[in-house]
N, C-alpha and C positions, 0 to 999 in steps of 0.2 A: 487435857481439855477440861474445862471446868462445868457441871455438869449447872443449868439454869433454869429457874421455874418462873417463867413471863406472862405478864398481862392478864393476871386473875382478878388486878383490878378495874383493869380498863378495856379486856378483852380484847385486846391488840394482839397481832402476830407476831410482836415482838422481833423472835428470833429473825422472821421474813425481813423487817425491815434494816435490821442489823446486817445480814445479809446482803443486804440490797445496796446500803450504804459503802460496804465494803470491798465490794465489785469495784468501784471505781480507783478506791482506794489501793487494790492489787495492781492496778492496770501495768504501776512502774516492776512490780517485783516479777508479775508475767512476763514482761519484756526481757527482763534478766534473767527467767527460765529458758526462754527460748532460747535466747543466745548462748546462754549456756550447753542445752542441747544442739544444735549446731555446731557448737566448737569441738563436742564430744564426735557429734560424727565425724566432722570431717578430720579430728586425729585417727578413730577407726578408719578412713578411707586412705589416708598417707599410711596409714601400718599394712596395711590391706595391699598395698604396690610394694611396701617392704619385702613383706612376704613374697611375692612375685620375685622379686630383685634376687631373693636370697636363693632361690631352687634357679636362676639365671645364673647366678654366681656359682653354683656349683657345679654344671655339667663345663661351664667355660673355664672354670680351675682345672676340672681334666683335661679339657682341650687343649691347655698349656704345654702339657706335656708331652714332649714325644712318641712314650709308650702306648699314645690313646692312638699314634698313627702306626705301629709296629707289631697288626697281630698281625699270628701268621697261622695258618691253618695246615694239617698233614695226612697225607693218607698212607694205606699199606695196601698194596698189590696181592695179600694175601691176611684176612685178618683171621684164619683159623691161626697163623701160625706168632702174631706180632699188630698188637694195633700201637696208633702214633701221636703225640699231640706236641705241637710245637710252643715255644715261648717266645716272646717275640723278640729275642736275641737270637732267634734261629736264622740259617744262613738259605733264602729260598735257592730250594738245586731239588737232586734226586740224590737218594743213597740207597746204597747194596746191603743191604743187612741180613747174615746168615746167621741161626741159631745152633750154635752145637752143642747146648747142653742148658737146662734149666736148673735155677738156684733151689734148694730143700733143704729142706729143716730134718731132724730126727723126731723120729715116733718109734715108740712101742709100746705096743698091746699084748692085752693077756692072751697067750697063743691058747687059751683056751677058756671053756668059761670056767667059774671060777667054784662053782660048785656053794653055793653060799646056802645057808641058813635062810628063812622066812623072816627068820629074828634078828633083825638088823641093829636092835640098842643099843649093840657094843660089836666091838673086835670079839671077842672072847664066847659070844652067843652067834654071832653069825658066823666063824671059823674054827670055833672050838678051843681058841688059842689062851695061854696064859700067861700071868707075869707083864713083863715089858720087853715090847719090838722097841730095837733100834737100828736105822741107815742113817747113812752119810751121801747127800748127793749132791755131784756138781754142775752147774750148768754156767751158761756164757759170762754169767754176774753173777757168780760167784760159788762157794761150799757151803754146805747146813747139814751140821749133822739133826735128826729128826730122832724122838723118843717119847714115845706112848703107851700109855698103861690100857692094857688090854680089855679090862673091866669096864672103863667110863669111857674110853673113846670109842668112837664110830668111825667107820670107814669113810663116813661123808665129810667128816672132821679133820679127816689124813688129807681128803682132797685139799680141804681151803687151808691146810699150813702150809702146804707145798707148794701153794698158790701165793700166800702172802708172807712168801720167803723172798721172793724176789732176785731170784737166781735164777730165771732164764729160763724154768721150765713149767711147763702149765700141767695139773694134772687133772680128772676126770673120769665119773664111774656109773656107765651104763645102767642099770639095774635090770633093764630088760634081756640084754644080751649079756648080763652076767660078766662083764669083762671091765678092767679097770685099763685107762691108756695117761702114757706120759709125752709129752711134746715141749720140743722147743719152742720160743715164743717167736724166734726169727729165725730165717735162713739163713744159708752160706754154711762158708768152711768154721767160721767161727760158732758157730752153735753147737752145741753139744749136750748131751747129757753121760754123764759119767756115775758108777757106782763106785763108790771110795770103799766101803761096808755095806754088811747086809749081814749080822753077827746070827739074827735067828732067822735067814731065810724068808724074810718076809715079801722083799721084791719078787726074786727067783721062786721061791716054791708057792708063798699064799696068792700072789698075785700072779704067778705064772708069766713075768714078764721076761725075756730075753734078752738079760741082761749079764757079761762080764763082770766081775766080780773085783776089785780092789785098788790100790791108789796107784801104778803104774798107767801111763801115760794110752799106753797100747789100750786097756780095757775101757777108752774111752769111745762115744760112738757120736761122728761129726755129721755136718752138714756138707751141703757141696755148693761151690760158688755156677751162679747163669755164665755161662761162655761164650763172647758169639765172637763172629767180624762185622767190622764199620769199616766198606769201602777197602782200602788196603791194609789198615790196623788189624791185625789176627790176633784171635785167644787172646780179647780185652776179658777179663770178669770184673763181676760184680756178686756183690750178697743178698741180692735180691731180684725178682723177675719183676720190677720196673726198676728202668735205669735210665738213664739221661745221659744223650749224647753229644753234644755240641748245641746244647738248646732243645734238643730233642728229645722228647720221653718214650721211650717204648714200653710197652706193657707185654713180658714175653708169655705166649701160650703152650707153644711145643716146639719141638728140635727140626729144624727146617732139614729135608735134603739140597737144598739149591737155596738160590739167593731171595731174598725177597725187595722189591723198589720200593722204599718211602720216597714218597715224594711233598716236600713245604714247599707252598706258596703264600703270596701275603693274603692274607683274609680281606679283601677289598669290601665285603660285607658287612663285615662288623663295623670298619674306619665309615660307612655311607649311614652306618645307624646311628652312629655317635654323631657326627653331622647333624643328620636328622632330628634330633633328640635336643642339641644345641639352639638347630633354630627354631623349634617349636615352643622352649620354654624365652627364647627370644621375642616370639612373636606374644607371645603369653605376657608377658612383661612390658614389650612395648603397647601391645593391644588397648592393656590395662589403663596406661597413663596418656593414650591417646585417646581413651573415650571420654577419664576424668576432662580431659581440657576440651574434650568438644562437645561435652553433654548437656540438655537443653535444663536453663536456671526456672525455673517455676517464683519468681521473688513475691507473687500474691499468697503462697503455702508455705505459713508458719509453723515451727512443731505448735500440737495441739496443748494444751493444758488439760489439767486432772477432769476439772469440770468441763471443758469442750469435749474430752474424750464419752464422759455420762450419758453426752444428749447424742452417740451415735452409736451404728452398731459394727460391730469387727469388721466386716470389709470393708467400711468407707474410713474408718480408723488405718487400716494398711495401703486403700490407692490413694487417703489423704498424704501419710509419709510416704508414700514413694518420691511425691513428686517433692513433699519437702526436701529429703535428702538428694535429691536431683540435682546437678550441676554445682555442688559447694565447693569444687576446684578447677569449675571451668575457668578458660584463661590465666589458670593460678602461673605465675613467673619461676616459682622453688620447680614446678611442674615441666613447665618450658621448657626450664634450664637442661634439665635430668632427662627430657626426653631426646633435647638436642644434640646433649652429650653423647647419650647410646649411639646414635645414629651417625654422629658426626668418630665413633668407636670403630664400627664396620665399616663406614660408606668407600672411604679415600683408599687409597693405593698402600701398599706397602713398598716404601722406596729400598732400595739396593741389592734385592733378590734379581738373580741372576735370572732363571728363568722365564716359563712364559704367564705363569701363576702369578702375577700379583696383585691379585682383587679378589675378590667374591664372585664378581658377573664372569671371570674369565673361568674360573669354575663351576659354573652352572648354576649358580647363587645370584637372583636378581630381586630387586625391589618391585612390588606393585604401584597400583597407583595413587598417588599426591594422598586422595580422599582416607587411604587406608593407614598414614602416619609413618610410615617405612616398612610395613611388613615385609617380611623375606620369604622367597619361595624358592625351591628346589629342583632344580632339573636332573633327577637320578643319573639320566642314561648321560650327560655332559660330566658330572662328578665320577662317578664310574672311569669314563674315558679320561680324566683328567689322574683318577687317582691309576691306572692302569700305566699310561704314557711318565708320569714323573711322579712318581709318591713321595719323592724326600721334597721335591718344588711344593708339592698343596701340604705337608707338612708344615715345610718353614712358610708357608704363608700364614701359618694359623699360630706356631710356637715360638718363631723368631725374639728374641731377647737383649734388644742393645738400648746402649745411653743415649742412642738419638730416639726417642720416639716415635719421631717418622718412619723407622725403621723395624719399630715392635710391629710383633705377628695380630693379627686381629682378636685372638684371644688373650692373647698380653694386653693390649691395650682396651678390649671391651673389659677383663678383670678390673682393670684398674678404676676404668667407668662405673665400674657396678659401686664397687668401695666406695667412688665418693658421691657418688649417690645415696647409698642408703647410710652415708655421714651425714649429709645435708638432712635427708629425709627425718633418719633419729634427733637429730636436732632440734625440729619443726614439732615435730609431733610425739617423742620418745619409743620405746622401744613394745614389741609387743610382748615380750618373754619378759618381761620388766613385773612385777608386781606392784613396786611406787616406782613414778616417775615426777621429779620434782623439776628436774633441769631444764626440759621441752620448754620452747617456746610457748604450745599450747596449754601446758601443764602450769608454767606460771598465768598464765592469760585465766585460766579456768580458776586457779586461784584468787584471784581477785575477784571474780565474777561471785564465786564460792561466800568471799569474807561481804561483799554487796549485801549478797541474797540473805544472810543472816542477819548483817544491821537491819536490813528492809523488812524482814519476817519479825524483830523485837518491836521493829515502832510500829509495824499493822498488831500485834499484839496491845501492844500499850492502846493504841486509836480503839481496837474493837472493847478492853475493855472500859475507859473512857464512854464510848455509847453507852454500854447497858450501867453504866454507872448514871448516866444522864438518863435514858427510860427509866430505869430503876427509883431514881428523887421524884420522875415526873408520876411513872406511878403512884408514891408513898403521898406526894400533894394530893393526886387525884382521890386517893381513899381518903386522907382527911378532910378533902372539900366533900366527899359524898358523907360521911361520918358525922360532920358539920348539917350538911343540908336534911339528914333525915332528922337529925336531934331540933332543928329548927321547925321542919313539918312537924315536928309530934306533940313538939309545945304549941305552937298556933294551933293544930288539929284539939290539944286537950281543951286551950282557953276558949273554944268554939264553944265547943261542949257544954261548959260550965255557963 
């Protein structure tokens, strides 16, 4: 901006009039503001129904699949002794499940304390020990022999190589209770801990653990596998106390004397929350783009300009755009289209299922009314009864998957809705995750409006300055006509004189 020093000879406001002049002069570049902003919103508002589209799109990609209709829920007749959770390849029945035995790991502790020093710096201050300790231990992954100089290492230091041998056995050392303990890292038969060596005594006597001594097989000390029976299968194990049965997980707690009943059933609750959850980001979605098309246009409230917005104050600046931004897609057709599609996704039947399912309404899923755009509403206690009476029928009505279309599940076919919907939609107005967006319909539109507003902004540049080029001569005349006219009074004024 070019900084101006006006009307010192003619006392005009200059600037004011310059100003004044070029009010008019904006009138066409304001018009190309607006519309500019307008086109900006209404891309925010088509990306706005995008978004909707997309969290629609995702609870009905699950809906696709079958496993969103196959959970199954499990109890135990006894959970001191076995709790239960099914997966939804489980087969709903009851089963016998007897525990004879739980899976463990090997431990051993210092069967005494350990008698230590205060002075824990080293092996050799806290045990009196000298030289170099070395073992050999084996555990389920693998042998290490271990060797430490009794001077610099510390007992806390034995822990973490034992640890970061990675052989299957975890060590650790109380300080309170004086006792150092070794364990395997898993249970079962296969875990183990083994002493191969122990050349100075250092497991067996400083550590006080209960340990066999050398590389034969016997001095080894194992885990033990969970035992139980499933039904008529006896003395199944496993190497660990959870295990899974035929879809079934048990978590064992203790050795049963008698049977215990797991009992799966299908989780009818979870399949009615998914539902639920479906049509709420359905109505969420269709809500959206039923209000865009039916919302009242305000065509008297333009966006403001920089200078309109001066001469008001913050709230009448936000219920003035309210109403601007109000109805910029009413009746829109890209609109239309995409709402009629959703609707026209769920509405119709599903042709060639066998059953008595093949609708939404025959599942307790009905439309409101005309006024409301298709919303969907839910009648639990009919979907319950529906999914109770045939759960594979309200299944394949929602996952069905064939080359006739008419034949796809309503989630198959609202997916596909969704997709090209928010094709169309990204097209129209570009994407919201986008950073540039060049290819949008609005995005080129905005562009041009864009290259406008800059030609229009150079030649109101050239026009303003132009004026003060034209005040600025009419000034320079003005001082010289007054320059003129005092040098005239002063000579007539002197000739009086004389």
């Amino acid at each position: 901006m070019v900084n101006r020093i006006t009307g010192l000879s003619t006392g005009f406001d200059i600037d004011q009039w310059v100003t004044d002049l070029m009010k008019a002069r904006r009138a066409g570049v304001d018009k190309l503001y607006q519309k500019k902003r307008l086109l900006e919103w209404q891309r925010d508002d088509y990306r706005g129904i995008n978004t909707r589209l997309l969290a629609l799109r995702s609870v009905t990609s699950e809906l696709r699949l079958q496993g969103s209709f196959s959970a199954r829920t499990a109890s135990s007749s006894d959970d001191t002794v076995l709790t239960a959770a099914a997966s939804g390849s489980a087969v709903p029945a009851s089963y016998a499940v007897k525990v004879n035995a739980l899976a463990s790991g090997v431990t051993r502790t210092s069967t005494a304390a350990l008698g230590s020093s205060t002075d824990k710096t080293s092996l050799a201050s806290q045990f009196g020990l000298s030289g170099t300790v070395t073992f050999t231990l084996e555990g389920k992954n693998g042998v290490k022999e271990f060797s430490f100089d009794t001077a610099t290492t510390t007992l806390n230091q034995v822990v973490a190589a034992i640890n970061e041998a990675g052989i299957g056995i975890r060590a650790s050392y109380d300080a309170t209770l004086d006792r150092f303990f070794l364990m395997s890292q898993e249970a079962g038969s296969a875990a183990e801990i083994h002493a191969h060596a122990d050349a100075e005594g250092f497991l067996t006597g400083t550590l006080k653990l209960a340990l066999a001594v050398g590389a034969e097989e016997a001095n080894a000390v194992r885990g033990s596998d969970a035992n139980l029976d499933f039904n008529d299968a006896t003395g199944l194990t496993f190497p660990s106390n959870q295990v899974t049965v035929n879809g079934v997980t048990l978590t064992l707690k203790s050795v049963s004397a008698s049977t215990v009943t797991v009992t799966v059933s299908r989780d009818v609750e979870a399949t009615v929350a998914k539902i639920k959850a479906w049509v709420t980001a359905y109505n969420d979605a269709l809500g959206l783009i039923h209000g865009e098309l039916t919302e009242t246009r305000y065509r008297d409230y333009l966006p403001l300009t920089d200078v309109q917005k001066e001469e008001m104050k913050d709230k009448e600046i936000e219920e003035w755009e309210a109403k601007a931004r109000s109805g910029l897609l009413k009746g829109d057709s890209l609109l239309a289209r995409v709402h009629a599609s959703l609707r026209g996704a769920v509405g119709p039947q599903v042709s060639g299922l066998a059953g008595a399912y093949t609708s939404l309404s025959a599942i307790g899923i009905t439309t409101g009314p005309y006024t409301e755009g298709g919303k969907l509403y839910v009648d639990e206690a009919k979907l319950r009864e529906a999914l109770a009476a045939d759960p594979e029928g309200v299944r394949d009505l929602f996952t069905r998957n064939r080359e006739d279309a008419a034949q796809d599940g309503i989630a198959v076919r609202l997916y596909e809705a969704v997709n090209a919907a928010m094709t169309l939609i990204t097209g129209r107005a570009g994407s919201g995750s986008s950073f540039r967006d060049s290819a949008s319909t609005i995005s080129k539109e905005l562009g041009v409006l864009e290259r406008r507003i800059r030609a229009w902004e150079g030649r109101l540049q050239d026009q303003e300055a132009r004026y003060y080029k034209q005040f600025s001569a009419m000034e320079t005349a003005i001082q010289q006509l007054s320059a003129q006219s005092a040098w005239l009074a002063q000579a007539f004024g002197g000739g009086a004189s004389e």
